[in-house]
N, CA, C and O atoms as a GROMACS GRO file, in nm:
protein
  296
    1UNK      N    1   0.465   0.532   1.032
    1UNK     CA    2   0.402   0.630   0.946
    1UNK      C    3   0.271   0.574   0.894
    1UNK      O    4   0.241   0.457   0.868
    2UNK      N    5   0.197   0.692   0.884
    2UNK     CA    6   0.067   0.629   0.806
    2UNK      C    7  -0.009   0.723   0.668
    2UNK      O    8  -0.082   0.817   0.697
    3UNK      N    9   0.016   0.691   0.534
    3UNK     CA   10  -0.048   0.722   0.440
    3UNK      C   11  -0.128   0.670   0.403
    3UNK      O   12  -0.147   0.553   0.437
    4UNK      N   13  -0.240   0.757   0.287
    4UNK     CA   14  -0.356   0.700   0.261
    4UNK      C   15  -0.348   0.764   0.103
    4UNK      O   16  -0.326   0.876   0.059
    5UNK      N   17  -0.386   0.581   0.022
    5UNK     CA   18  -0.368   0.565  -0.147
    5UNK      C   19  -0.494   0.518  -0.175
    5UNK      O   20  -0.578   0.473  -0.096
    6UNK      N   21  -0.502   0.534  -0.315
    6UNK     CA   22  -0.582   0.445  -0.383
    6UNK      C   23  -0.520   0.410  -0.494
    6UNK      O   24  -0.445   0.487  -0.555
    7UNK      N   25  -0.554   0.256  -0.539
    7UNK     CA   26  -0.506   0.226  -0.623
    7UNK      C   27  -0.600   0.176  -0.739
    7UNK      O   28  -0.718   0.206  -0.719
    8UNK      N   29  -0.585   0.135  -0.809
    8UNK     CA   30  -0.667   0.075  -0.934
    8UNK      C   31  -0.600  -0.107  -0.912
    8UNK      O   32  -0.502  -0.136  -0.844
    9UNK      N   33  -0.661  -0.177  -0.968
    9UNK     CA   34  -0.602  -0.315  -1.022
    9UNK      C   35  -0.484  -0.324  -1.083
    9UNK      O   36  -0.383  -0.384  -1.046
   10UNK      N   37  -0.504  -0.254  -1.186
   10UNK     CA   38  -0.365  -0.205  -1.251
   10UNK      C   39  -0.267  -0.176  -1.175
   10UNK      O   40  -0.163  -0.222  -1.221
   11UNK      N   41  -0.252  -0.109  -1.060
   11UNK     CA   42  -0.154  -0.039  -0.986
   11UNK      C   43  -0.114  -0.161  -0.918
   11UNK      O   44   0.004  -0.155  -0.883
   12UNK      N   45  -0.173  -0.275  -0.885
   12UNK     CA   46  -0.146  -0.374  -0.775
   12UNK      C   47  -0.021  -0.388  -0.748
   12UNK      O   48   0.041  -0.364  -0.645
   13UNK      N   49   0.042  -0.466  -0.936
   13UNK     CA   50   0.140  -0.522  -0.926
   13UNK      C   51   0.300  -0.441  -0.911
   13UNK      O   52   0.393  -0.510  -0.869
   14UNK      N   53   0.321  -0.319  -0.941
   14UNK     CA   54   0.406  -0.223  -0.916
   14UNK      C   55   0.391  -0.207  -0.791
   14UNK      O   56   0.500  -0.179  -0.741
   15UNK      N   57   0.283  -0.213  -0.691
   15UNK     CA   58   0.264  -0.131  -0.561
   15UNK      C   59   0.336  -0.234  -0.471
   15UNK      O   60   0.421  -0.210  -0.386
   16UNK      N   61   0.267  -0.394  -0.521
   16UNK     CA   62   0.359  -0.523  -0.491
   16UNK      C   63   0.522  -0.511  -0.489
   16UNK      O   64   0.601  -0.510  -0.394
   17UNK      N   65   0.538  -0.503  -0.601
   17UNK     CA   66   0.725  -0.485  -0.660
   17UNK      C   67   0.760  -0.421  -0.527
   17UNK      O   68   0.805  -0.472  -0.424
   18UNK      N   69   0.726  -0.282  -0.560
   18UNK     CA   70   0.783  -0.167  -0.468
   18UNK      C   71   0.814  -0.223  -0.303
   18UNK      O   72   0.929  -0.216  -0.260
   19UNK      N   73   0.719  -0.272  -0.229
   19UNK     CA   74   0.689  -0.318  -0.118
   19UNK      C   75   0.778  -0.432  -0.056
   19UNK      O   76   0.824  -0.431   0.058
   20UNK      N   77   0.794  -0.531  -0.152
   20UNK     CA   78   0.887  -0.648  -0.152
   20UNK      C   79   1.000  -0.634  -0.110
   20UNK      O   80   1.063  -0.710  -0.037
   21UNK      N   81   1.037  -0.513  -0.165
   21UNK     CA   82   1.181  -0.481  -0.166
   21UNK      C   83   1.235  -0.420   0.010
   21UNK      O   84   1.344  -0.418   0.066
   22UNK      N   85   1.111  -0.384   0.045
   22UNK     CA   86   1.151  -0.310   0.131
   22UNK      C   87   1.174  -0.428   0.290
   22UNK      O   88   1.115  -0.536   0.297
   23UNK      N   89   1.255  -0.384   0.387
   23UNK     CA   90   1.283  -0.507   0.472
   23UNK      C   91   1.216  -0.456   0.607
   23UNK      O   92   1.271  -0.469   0.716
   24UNK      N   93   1.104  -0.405   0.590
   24UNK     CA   94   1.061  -0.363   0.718
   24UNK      C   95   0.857  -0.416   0.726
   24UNK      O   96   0.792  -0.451   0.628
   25UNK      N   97   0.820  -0.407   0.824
   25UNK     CA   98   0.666  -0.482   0.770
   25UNK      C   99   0.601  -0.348   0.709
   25UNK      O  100   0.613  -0.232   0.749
   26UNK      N  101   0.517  -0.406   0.584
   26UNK     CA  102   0.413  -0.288   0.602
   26UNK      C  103   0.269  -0.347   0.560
   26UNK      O  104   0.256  -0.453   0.499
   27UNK      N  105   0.133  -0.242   0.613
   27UNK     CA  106   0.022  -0.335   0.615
   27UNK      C  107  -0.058  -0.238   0.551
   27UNK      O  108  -0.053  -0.124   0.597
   28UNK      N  109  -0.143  -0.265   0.439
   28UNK     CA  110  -0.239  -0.192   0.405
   28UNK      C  111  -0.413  -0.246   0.474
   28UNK      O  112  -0.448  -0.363   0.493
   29UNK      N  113  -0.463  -0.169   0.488
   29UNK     CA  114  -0.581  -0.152   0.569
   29UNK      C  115  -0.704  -0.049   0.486
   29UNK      O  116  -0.688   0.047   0.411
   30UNK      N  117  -0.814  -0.109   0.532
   30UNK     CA  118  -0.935   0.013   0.549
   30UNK      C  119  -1.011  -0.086   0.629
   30UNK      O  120  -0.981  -0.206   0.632
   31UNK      N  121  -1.133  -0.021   0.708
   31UNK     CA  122  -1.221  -0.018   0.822
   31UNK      C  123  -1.143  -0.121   0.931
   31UNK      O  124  -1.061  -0.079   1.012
   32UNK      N  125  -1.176  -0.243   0.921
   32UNK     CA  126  -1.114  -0.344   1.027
   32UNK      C  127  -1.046  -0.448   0.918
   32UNK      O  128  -1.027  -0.561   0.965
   33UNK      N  129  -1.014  -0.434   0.810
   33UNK     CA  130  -0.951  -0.548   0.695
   33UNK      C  131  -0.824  -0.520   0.653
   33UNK      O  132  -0.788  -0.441   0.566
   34UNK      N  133  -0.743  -0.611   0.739
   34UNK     CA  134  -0.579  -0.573   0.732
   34UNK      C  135  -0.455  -0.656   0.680
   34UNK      O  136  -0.407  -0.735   0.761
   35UNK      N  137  -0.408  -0.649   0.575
   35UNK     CA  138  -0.356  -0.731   0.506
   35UNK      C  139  -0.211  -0.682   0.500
   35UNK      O  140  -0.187  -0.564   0.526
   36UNK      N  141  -0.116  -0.766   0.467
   36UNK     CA  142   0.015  -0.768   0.440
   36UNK      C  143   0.042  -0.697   0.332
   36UNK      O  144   0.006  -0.764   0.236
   37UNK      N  145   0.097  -0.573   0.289
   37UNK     CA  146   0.126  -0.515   0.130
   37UNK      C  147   0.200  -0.547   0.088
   37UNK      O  148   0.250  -0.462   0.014
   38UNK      N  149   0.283  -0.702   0.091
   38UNK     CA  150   0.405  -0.760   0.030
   38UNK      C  151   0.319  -0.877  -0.086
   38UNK      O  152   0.361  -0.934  -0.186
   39UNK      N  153   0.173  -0.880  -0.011
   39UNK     CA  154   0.129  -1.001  -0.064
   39UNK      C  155   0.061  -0.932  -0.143
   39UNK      O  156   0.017  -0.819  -0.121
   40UNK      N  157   0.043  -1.019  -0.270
   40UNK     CA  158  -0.028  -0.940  -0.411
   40UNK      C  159  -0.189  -0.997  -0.424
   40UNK      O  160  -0.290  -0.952  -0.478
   41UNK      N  161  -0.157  -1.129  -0.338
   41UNK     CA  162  -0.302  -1.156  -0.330
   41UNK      C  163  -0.404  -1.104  -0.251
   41UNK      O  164  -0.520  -1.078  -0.282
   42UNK      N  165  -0.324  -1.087  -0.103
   42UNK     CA  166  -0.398  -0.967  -0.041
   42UNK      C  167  -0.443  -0.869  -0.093
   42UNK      O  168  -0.561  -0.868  -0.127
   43UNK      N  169  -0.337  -0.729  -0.120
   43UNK     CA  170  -0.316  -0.651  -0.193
   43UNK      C  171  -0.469  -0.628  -0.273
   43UNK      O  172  -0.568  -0.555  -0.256
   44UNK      N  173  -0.425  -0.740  -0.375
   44UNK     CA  174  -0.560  -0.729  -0.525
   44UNK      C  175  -0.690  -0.804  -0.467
   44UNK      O  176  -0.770  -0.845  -0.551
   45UNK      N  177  -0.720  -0.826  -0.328
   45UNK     CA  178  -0.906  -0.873  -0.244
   45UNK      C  179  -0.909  -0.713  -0.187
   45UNK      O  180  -1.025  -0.692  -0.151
   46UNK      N  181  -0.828  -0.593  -0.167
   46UNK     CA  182  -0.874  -0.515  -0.132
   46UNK      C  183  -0.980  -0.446  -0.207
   46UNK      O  184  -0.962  -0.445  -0.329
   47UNK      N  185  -1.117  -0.372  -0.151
   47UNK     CA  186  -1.172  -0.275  -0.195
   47UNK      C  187  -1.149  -0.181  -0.259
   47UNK      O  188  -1.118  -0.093  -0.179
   48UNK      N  189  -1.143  -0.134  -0.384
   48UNK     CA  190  -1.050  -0.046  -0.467
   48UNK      C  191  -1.106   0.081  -0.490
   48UNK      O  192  -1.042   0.173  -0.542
   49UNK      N  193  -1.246   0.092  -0.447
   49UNK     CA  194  -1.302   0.203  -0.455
   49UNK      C  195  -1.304   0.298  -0.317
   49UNK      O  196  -1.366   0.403  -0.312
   50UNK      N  197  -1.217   0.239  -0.192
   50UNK     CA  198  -1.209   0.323  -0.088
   50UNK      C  199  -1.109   0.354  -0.094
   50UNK      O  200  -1.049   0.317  -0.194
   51UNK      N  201  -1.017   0.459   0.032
   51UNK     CA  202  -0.843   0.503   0.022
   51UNK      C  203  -0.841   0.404   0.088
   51UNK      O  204  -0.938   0.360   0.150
   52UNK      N  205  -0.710   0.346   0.085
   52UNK     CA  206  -0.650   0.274   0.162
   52UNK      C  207  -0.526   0.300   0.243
   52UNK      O  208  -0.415   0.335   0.202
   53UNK      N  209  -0.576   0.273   0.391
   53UNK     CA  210  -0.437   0.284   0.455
   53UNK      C  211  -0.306   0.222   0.456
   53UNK      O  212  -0.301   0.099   0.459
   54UNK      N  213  -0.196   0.292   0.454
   54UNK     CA  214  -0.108   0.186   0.451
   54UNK      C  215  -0.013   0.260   0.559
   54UNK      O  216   0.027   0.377   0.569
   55UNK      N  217   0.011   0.125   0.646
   55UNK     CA  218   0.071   0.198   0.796
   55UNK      C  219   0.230   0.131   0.779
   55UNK      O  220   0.252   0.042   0.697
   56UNK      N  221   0.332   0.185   0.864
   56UNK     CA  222   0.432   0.077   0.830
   56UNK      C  223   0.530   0.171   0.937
   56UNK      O  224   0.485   0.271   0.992
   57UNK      N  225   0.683   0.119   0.961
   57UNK     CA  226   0.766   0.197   1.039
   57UNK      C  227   0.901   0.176   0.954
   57UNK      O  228   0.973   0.099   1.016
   58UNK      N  229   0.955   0.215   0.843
   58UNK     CA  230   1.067   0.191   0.816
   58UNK      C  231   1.084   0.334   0.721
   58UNK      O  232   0.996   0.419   0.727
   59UNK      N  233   1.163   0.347   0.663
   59UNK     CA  234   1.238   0.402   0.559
   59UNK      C  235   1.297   0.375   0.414
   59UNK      O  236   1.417   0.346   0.410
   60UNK      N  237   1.213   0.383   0.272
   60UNK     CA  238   1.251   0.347   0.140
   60UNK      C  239   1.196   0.469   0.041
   60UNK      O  240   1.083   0.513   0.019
   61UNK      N  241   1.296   0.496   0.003
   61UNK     CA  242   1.314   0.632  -0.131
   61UNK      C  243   1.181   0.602  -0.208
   61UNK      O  244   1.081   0.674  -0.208
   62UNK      N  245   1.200   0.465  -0.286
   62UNK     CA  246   1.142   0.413  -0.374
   62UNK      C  247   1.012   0.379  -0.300
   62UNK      O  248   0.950   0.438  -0.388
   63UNK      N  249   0.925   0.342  -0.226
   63UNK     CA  250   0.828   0.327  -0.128
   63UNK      C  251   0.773   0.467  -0.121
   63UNK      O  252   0.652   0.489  -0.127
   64UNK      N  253   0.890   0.589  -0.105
   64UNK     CA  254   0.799   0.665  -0.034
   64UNK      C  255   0.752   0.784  -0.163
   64UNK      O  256   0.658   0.863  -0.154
   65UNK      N  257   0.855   0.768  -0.290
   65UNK     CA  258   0.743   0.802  -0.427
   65UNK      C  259   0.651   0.753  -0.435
   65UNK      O  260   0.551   0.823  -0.422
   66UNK      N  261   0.634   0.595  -0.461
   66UNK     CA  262   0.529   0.586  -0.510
   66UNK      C  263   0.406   0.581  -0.429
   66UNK      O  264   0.300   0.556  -0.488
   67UNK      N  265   0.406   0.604  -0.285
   67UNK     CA  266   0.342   0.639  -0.181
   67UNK      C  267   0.262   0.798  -0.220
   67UNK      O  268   0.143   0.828  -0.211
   68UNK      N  269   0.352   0.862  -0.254
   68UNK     CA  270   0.334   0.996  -0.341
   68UNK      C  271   0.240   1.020  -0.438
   68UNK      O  272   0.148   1.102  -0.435
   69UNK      N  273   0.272   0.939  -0.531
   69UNK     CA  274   0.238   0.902  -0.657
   69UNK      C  275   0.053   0.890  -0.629
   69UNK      O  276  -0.026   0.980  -0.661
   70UNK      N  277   0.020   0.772  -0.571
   70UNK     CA  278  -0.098   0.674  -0.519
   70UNK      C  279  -0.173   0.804  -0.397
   70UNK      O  280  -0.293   0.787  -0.377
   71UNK      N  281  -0.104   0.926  -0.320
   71UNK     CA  282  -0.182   0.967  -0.225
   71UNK      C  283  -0.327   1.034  -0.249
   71UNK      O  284  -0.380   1.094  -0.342
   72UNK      N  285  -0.362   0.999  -0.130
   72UNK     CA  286  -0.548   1.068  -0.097
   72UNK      C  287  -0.517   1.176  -0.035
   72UNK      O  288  -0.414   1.184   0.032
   73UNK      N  289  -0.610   1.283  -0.052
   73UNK     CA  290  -0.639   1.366   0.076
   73UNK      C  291  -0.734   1.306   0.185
   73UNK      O  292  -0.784   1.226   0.106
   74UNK      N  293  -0.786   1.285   0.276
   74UNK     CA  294  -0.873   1.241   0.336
   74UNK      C  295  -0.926   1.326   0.526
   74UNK      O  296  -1.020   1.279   0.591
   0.00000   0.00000   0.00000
């Protein structure tokens, strides 16, 4: 699946939590800069003023609110 968020700084560390939990990979992205969304350090070097992609293949309740929560139109 592939959604597209934006987050604030603020949002990092919840977006972190959420992600951790989940046992499947997932990667947030924009243009060619692709990082792990488990990692918070990644995560918080992203560009915060673009959407960000976040691609992944699994299934989580809790993942896919706050996926909700964070969405772009684009």
């Amino acid at each position: 699946m592939v959604k597209y968020i934006r987050l604030t700084q603020d949002d990092v560390q919840s977006f972190v939590n959420v992600t951790s939990k989940c046992d499947f990979d997932i990667d947030i992205s924009y243009n060619r800069y692709k990082v792990d969304a488990k990692s918070f350090l990644g995560v918080y070097g992203m560009d915060f003023q673009r959407p960000l992609k976040v691609s992944y293949d699994g299934y989580n309740q809790e993942l896919e609110e706050l996926l909700k929560k964070f969405a772009v139109a684009c």
